[in-house]
C-alpha positions in Angstrom: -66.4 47.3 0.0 -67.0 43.9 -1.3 -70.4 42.0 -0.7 -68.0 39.4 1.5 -67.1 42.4 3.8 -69.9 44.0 4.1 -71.0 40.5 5.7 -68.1 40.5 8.2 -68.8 44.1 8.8 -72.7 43.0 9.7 -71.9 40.1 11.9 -69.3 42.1 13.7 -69.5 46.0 12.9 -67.0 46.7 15.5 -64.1 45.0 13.9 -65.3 46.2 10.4 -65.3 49.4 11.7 -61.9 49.3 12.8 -60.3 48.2 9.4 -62.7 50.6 7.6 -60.3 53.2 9.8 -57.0 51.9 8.8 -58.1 50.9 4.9 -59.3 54.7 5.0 -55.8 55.8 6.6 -53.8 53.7 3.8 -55.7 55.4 1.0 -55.3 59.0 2.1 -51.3 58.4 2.7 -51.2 61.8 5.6 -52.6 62.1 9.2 -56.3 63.0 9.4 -58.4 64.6 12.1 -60.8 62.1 14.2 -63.3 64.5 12.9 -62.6 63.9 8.9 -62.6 59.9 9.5 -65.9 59.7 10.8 -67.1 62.4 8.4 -65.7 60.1 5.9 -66.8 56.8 7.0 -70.1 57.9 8.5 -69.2 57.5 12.0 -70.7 58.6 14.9 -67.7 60.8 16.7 -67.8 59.3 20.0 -67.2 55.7 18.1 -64.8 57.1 16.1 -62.6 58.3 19.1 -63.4 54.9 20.4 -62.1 52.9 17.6 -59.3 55.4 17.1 -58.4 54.7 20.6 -58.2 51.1 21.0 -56.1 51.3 17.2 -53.8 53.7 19.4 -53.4 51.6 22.4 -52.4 48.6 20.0 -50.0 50.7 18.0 -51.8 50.2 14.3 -52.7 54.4 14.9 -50.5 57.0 15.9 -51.8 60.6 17.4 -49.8 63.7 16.3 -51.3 65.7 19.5 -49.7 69.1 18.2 -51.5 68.3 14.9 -54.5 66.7 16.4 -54.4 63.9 13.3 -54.4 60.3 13.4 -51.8 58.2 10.7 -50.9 54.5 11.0 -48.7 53.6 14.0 -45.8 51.2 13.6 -47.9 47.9 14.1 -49.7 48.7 10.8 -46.5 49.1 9.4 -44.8 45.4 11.1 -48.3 43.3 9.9 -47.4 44.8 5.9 -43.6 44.0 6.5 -44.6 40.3 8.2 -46.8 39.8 4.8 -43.9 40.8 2.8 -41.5 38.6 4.6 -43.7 35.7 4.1 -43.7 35.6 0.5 -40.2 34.7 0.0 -40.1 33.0 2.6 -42.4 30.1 1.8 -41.1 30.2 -1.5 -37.8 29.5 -0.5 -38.2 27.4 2.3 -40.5 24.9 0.6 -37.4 23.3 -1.0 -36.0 23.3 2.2 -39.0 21.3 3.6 -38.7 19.0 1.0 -34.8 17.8 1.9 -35.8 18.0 5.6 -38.8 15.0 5.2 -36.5 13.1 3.0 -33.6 13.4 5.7 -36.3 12.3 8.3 -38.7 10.1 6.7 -41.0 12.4 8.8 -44.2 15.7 8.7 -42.3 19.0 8.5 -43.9 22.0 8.6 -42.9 26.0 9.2 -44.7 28.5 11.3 -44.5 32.2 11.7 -45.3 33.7 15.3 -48.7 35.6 14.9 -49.3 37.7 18.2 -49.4 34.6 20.9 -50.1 32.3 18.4 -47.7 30.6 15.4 -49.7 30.7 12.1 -48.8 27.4 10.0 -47.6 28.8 6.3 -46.2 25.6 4.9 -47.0 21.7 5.5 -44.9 18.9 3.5 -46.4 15.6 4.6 -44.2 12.6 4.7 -45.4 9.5 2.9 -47.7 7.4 4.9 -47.1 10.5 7.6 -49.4 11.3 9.9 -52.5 13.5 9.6 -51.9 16.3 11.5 -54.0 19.4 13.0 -50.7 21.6 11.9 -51.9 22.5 8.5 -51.2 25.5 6.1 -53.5 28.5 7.6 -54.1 27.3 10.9 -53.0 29.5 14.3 -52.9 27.5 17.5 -51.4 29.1 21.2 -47.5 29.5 20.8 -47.0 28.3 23.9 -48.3 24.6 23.7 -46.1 24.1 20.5 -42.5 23.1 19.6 -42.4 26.0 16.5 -44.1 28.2 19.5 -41.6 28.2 21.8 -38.5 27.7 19.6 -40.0 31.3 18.3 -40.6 33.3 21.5 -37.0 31.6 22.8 -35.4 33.8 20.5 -37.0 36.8 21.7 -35.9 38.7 24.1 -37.2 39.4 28.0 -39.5 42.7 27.2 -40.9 41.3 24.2 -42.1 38.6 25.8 -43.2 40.5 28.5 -45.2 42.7 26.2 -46.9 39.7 24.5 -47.6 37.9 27.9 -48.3 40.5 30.3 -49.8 38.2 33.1 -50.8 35.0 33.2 -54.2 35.2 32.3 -53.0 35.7 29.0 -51.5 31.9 28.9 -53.5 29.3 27.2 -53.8 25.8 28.4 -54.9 22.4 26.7 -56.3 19.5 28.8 -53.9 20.2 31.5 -50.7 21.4 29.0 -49.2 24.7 28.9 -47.6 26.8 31.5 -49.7 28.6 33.9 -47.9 30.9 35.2 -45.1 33.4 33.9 -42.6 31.3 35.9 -43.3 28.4 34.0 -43.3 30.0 31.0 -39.7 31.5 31.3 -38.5 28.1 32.6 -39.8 26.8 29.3 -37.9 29.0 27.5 -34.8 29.1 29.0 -34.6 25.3 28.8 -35.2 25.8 24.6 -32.2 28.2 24.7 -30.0 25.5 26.7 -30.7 22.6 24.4 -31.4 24.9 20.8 -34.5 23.1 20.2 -37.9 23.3 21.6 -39.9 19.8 21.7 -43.3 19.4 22.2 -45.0 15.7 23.3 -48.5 15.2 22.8 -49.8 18.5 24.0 -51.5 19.1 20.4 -52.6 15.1 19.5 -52.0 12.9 21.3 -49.2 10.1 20.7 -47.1 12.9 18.1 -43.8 14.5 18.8 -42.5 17.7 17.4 -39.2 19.1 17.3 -38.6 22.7 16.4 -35.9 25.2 15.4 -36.1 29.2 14.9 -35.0 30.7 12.2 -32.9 34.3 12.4 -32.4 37.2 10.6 -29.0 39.0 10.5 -30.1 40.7 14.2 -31.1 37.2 15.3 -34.4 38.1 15.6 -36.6 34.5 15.0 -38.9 35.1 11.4 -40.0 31.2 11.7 -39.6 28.3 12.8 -38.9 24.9 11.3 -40.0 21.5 12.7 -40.8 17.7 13.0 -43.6 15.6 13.8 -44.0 12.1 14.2 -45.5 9.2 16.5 -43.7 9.0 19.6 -43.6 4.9 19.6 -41.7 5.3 16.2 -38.4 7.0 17.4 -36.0 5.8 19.6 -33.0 8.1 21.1 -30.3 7.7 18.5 -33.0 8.6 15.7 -34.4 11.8 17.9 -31.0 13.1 18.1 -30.5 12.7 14.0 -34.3 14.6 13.9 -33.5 17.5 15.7 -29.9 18.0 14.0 -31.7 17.9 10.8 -34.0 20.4 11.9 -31.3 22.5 13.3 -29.5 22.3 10.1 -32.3 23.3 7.9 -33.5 26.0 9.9 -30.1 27.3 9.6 -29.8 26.7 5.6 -33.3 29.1 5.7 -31.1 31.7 8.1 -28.8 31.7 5.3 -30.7 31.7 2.0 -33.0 34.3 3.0 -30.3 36.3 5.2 -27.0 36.0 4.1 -26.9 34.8 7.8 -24.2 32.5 8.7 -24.8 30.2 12.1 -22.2 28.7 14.1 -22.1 25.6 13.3 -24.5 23.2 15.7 -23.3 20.7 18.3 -25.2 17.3 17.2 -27.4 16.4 19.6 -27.1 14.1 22.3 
Protein backbone atom coordinates (compact mmCIF):
# COMPACT_ATOMS: atom_id res chain seq x y z
CA UNK A 1 0.00 0.00 0.00
CA UNK A 2 1.17 3.45 -0.86
CA UNK A 3 2.13 6.01 1.97
CA UNK A 4 -1.11 8.18 0.57
CA UNK A 5 -3.30 5.07 1.50
CA UNK A 6 -2.03 4.12 4.34
CA UNK A 7 -3.17 7.84 5.46
CA UNK A 8 -6.74 7.33 4.16
CA UNK A 9 -6.71 3.93 5.79
CA UNK A 10 -5.58 5.80 9.32
CA UNK A 11 -8.12 8.59 9.23
CA UNK A 12 -10.78 6.20 8.25
CA UNK A 13 -9.69 2.33 8.80
CA UNK A 14 -13.17 1.29 8.09
CA UNK A 15 -13.33 2.33 4.59
CA UNK A 16 -9.66 1.22 4.12
CA UNK A 17 -10.50 -1.86 5.37
CA UNK A 18 -13.20 -2.44 2.96
CA UNK A 19 -11.13 -1.78 -0.29
CA UNK A 20 -8.21 -3.70 1.31
CA UNK A 21 -11.07 -6.60 0.91
CA UNK A 22 -11.97 -6.07 -2.60
CA UNK A 23 -8.09 -5.03 -3.83
CA UNK A 24 -7.34 -8.48 -2.11
CA UNK A 25 -10.43 -10.23 -4.01
CA UNK A 26 -9.12 -8.63 -7.49
CA UNK A 27 -5.63 -10.04 -7.03
CA UNK A 28 -6.49 -13.64 -6.12
CA UNK A 29 -9.08 -13.75 -9.25
CA UNK A 30 -11.38 -17.02 -7.25
CA UNK A 31 -13.77 -16.89 -4.16
CA UNK A 32 -12.07 -17.00 -0.76
CA UNK A 33 -13.21 -18.12 2.64
CA UNK A 34 -14.05 -15.11 5.28
CA UNK A 35 -11.45 -17.01 7.16
CA UNK A 36 -8.38 -16.69 4.41
CA UNK A 37 -9.20 -12.70 3.92
CA UNK A 38 -8.73 -11.85 7.37
CA UNK A 39 -5.82 -14.30 7.67
CA UNK A 40 -4.56 -12.42 4.82
CA UNK A 41 -5.24 -8.93 5.64
CA UNK A 42 -4.74 -9.33 9.40
CA UNK A 43 -8.27 -9.00 10.36
CA UNK A 44 -9.97 -9.62 13.22
CA UNK A 45 -12.83 -12.36 12.05
CA UNK A 46 -15.75 -10.72 13.45
CA UNK A 47 -14.67 -7.38 11.40
CA UNK A 48 -14.03 -9.30 8.54
CA UNK A 49 -17.67 -10.80 8.48
CA UNK A 50 -18.62 -7.32 9.16
CA UNK A 51 -17.01 -5.71 6.25
CA UNK A 52 -17.74 -8.77 4.15
CA UNK A 53 -21.28 -8.15 5.00
CA UNK A 54 -21.95 -4.64 4.32
CA UNK A 55 -19.73 -5.33 0.66
CA UNK A 56 -22.58 -8.12 0.26
CA UNK A 57 -25.50 -6.00 1.07
CA UNK A 58 -24.21 -3.38 -1.56
CA UNK A 59 -23.49 -6.02 -4.16
CA UNK A 60 -19.43 -5.27 -4.67
CA UNK A 61 -19.20 -9.20 -2.77
CA UNK A 62 -20.98 -12.13 -3.60
CA UNK A 63 -21.43 -15.30 -1.08
CA UNK A 64 -21.17 -18.84 -2.75
CA UNK A 65 -23.12 -20.32 0.55
CA UNK A 66 -22.50 -24.10 -0.79
CA UNK A 67 -18.85 -23.01 -1.10
CA UNK A 68 -18.71 -20.74 1.92
CA UNK A 69 -16.27 -18.18 -0.23
CA UNK A 70 -16.60 -14.65 -0.91
CA UNK A 71 -15.74 -13.22 -4.91
CA UNK A 72 -16.77 -9.73 -6.23
CA UNK A 73 -20.45 -9.21 -6.69
CA UNK A 74 -21.81 -7.53 -9.84
CA UNK A 75 -21.36 -3.87 -8.47
CA UNK A 76 -17.57 -4.32 -8.37
CA UNK A 77 -17.94 -5.40 -11.69
CA UNK A 78 -20.51 -2.14 -13.04
CA UNK A 79 -17.88 0.61 -11.12
CA UNK A 80 -14.79 -1.14 -13.53
CA UNK A 81 -17.25 -1.12 -16.61
CA UNK A 82 -18.44 2.79 -15.66
CA UNK A 83 -14.49 3.52 -15.62
CA UNK A 84 -14.12 1.89 -18.84
CA UNK A 85 -17.00 3.65 -20.42
CA UNK A 86 -15.70 6.91 -19.39
CA UNK A 87 -12.60 6.88 -21.15
CA UNK A 88 -13.92 7.10 -24.58
CA UNK A 89 -16.35 8.82 -23.68
CA UNK A 90 -14.72 12.06 -22.67
CA UNK A 91 -12.54 11.57 -25.40
CA UNK A 92 -15.14 11.65 -27.84
CA UNK A 93 -17.42 13.91 -26.46
CA UNK A 94 -15.07 16.72 -25.91
CA UNK A 95 -15.31 17.64 -29.61
CA UNK A 96 -18.74 17.42 -29.14
CA UNK A 97 -18.69 20.06 -26.33
CA UNK A 98 -16.67 22.17 -28.33
CA UNK A 99 -19.49 22.51 -31.45
CA UNK A 100 -22.20 22.70 -28.61
CA UNK A 101 -20.59 26.27 -26.88
CA UNK A 102 -19.95 27.54 -30.35
CA UNK A 103 -23.67 26.78 -31.37
CA UNK A 104 -24.67 28.50 -27.97
CA UNK A 105 -22.27 31.06 -27.21
CA UNK A 106 -22.80 29.31 -23.77
CA UNK A 107 -20.90 26.80 -20.48
CA UNK A 108 -21.41 23.15 -21.54
CA UNK A 109 -20.48 20.52 -19.58
CA UNK A 110 -21.26 16.47 -19.35
CA UNK A 111 -21.97 14.42 -16.30
CA UNK A 112 -22.14 10.74 -15.53
CA UNK A 113 -24.75 9.59 -12.75
CA UNK A 114 -22.53 8.41 -9.69
CA UNK A 115 -24.96 6.56 -7.21
CA UNK A 116 -27.43 9.73 -6.29
CA UNK A 117 -25.16 12.01 -7.42
CA UNK A 118 -23.86 13.16 -11.33
CA UNK A 119 -19.98 13.32 -11.26
CA UNK A 120 -18.83 16.26 -13.73
CA UNK A 121 -16.10 14.54 -16.27
CA UNK A 122 -15.89 17.38 -18.79
CA UNK A 123 -16.27 21.35 -18.51
CA UNK A 124 -15.75 23.56 -21.83
CA UNK A 125 -16.23 27.14 -20.68
CA UNK A 126 -17.64 29.61 -23.08
CA UNK A 127 -15.69 32.86 -23.55
CA UNK A 128 -16.45 35.45 -20.95
CA UNK A 129 -18.84 32.38 -19.60
CA UNK A 130 -19.66 32.18 -16.29
CA UNK A 131 -17.65 30.60 -13.40
CA UNK A 132 -19.42 27.81 -12.42
CA UNK A 133 -19.45 25.30 -9.33
CA UNK A 134 -20.00 22.36 -12.27
CA UNK A 135 -16.39 21.68 -12.72
CA UNK A 136 -14.44 18.50 -13.94
CA UNK A 137 -14.36 16.11 -10.75
CA UNK A 138 -17.06 17.53 -8.78
CA UNK A 139 -20.37 15.26 -7.56
CA UNK A 140 -23.31 17.32 -6.49
CA UNK A 141 -27.11 15.58 -5.58
CA UNK A 142 -28.67 14.36 -9.00
CA UNK A 143 -31.67 15.56 -8.06
CA UNK A 144 -31.21 19.40 -7.79
CA UNK A 145 -29.48 19.37 -11.30
CA UNK A 146 -30.60 19.57 -15.00
CA UNK A 147 -27.75 16.58 -16.14
CA UNK A 148 -29.33 14.90 -12.75
CA UNK A 149 -32.59 14.46 -13.74
CA UNK A 150 -32.25 14.21 -17.51
CA UNK A 151 -30.11 10.93 -16.23
CA UNK A 152 -32.50 9.21 -13.70
CA UNK A 153 -35.42 10.24 -16.40
CA UNK A 154 -34.12 7.72 -18.45
CA UNK A 155 -34.22 5.12 -15.98
CA UNK A 156 -36.59 3.08 -15.30
CA UNK A 157 -39.37 2.78 -12.14
CA UNK A 158 -37.27 -0.01 -9.95
CA UNK A 159 -34.07 1.58 -10.54
CA UNK A 160 -35.03 4.53 -9.29
CA UNK A 161 -36.71 2.98 -6.56
CA UNK A 162 -33.57 1.16 -5.61
CA UNK A 163 -31.41 4.38 -5.66
CA UNK A 164 -34.13 6.44 -3.69
CA UNK A 165 -35.72 4.11 -1.45
CA UNK A 166 -37.60 6.73 0.79
CA UNK A 167 -37.42 10.02 1.11
CA UNK A 168 -34.91 10.50 3.56
CA UNK A 169 -32.60 9.64 0.93
CA UNK A 170 -33.51 13.06 -1.10
CA UNK A 171 -31.24 15.96 -0.78
CA UNK A 172 -32.36 19.49 -0.51
CA UNK A 173 -30.63 23.00 -1.16
CA UNK A 174 -31.97 26.18 0.57
CA UNK A 175 -35.40 25.12 -0.01
CA UNK A 176 -34.80 23.26 -3.67
CA UNK A 177 -35.24 19.70 -4.43
CA UNK A 178 -38.05 17.41 -4.05
CA UNK A 179 -38.98 16.17 -0.69
CA UNK A 180 -40.82 13.52 -1.20
CA UNK A 181 -40.92 10.49 -3.67
CA UNK A 182 -44.01 12.13 -5.17
CA UNK A 183 -42.26 15.07 -6.16
CA UNK A 184 -39.53 13.32 -7.30
CA UNK A 185 -41.47 11.14 -9.90
CA UNK A 186 -43.49 14.27 -10.94
CA UNK A 187 -40.06 15.76 -11.69
CA UNK A 188 -39.28 13.10 -13.83
CA UNK A 189 -42.10 12.44 -15.67
CA UNK A 190 -42.29 16.16 -16.65
CA UNK A 191 -38.34 15.57 -18.16
CA UNK A 192 -39.73 12.64 -20.15
CA UNK A 193 -42.78 14.88 -21.50
CA UNK A 194 -40.69 17.80 -22.67
CA UNK A 195 -36.98 15.57 -23.44
CA UNK A 196 -35.13 18.00 -21.45
CA UNK A 197 -34.59 18.50 -17.90
CA UNK A 198 -33.96 22.34 -16.79
CA UNK A 199 -32.73 23.46 -13.69
CA UNK A 200 -33.12 27.40 -12.46
CA UNK A 201 -30.94 28.61 -9.85
CA UNK A 202 -31.11 25.70 -7.53
CA UNK A 203 -27.09 25.32 -7.82
CA UNK A 204 -26.04 29.40 -8.07
CA UNK A 205 -28.08 31.53 -8.16
CA UNK A 206 -29.15 33.64 -11.26
CA UNK A 207 -27.77 30.43 -13.89
CA UNK A 208 -29.83 28.17 -15.94
CA UNK A 209 -29.10 24.77 -17.10
CA UNK A 210 -30.56 22.70 -19.70
CA UNK A 211 -29.76 18.99 -20.01
CA UNK A 212 -30.12 15.97 -22.26
CA UNK A 213 -29.34 12.11 -21.61
CA UNK A 214 -27.41 10.31 -23.55
CA UNK A 215 -28.32 6.39 -24.57
CA UNK A 216 -26.81 3.36 -25.31
CA UNK A 217 -28.31 0.99 -27.88
CA UNK A 218 -30.79 -0.34 -24.82
CA UNK A 219 -31.56 3.34 -24.04
CA UNK A 220 -30.14 3.08 -20.97
CA UNK A 221 -28.72 7.01 -20.13
CA UNK A 222 -24.43 6.78 -19.88
CA UNK A 223 -24.41 10.85 -19.52
CA UNK A 224 -25.85 13.68 -19.90
CA UNK A 225 -25.10 16.79 -21.86
CA UNK A 226 -25.93 20.40 -20.89
CA UNK A 227 -26.14 24.25 -20.84
CA UNK A 228 -25.58 26.93 -18.43
CA UNK A 229 -25.95 30.45 -18.60
CA UNK A 230 -27.40 33.70 -16.74
CA UNK A 231 -31.05 33.61 -16.75
CA UNK A 232 -31.41 37.63 -17.62
CA UNK A 233 -29.31 36.72 -20.81
CA UNK A 234 -31.89 34.42 -22.72
CA UNK A 235 -35.11 35.21 -23.82
CA UNK A 236 -37.68 32.33 -25.16
CA UNK A 237 -36.80 32.09 -28.81
CA UNK A 238 -33.01 31.65 -27.80
CA UNK A 239 -33.96 28.92 -24.87
CA UNK A 240 -35.74 26.98 -27.41
CA UNK A 241 -32.51 27.11 -29.95
CA UNK A 242 -30.33 26.01 -26.44
CA UNK A 243 -32.10 23.06 -25.67
CA UNK A 244 -32.38 21.85 -29.44
CA UNK A 245 -28.73 22.19 -29.54
CA UNK A 246 -28.41 20.22 -26.58
CA UNK A 247 -30.76 17.65 -27.72
CA UNK A 248 -28.89 17.37 -30.94
CA UNK A 249 -25.57 16.87 -29.42
CA UNK A 250 -26.48 14.60 -26.89
CA UNK A 251 -27.79 12.57 -29.67
CA UNK A 252 -24.55 13.01 -32.11
CA UNK A 253 -22.74 11.35 -28.53
CA UNK A 254 -25.69 8.40 -28.77
CA UNK A 255 -24.40 7.85 -32.05
CA UNK A 256 -20.63 8.10 -32.16
CA UNK A 257 -20.23 6.10 -29.21
CA UNK A 258 -23.28 3.63 -29.92
CA UNK A 259 -24.01 3.28 -33.39
CA UNK A 260 -27.36 4.54 -31.84
CA UNK A 261 -29.59 6.22 -34.15
CA UNK A 262 -32.40 8.72 -32.28
CA UNK A 263 -35.51 9.74 -33.84
CA UNK A 264 -35.13 12.75 -34.91
CA UNK A 265 -36.19 15.68 -32.12
CA UNK A 266 -39.22 17.92 -32.33
CA UNK A 267 -37.54 21.68 -32.00
CA UNK A 268 -38.60 23.06 -29.09
CA UNK A 269 -41.25 25.30 -28.36
Amino acid sequence: MTKAGTRASNSAPAAGHALDVLELLARRGEPLPAATVARELGLPRSSTYHLLAVLRERGYVSHLEGERRYGLGVAAYELGSAYQRQAPLQRIARSTLDKLVDATGHNAHLAVLHGRDVLYVIEQRAPKGPVLVSDVGVRLPATLTATGLALLASLSAGQIRALFPHADTLVQRDGHGPVTMSQLRSLLQAVRQRGYAVEDGHITSGLKSVAVAVLDHSDHPVASVAVTFRSELVDDATFGQIVNAVGHAADDLSVRLHGQTRPPRRPAP
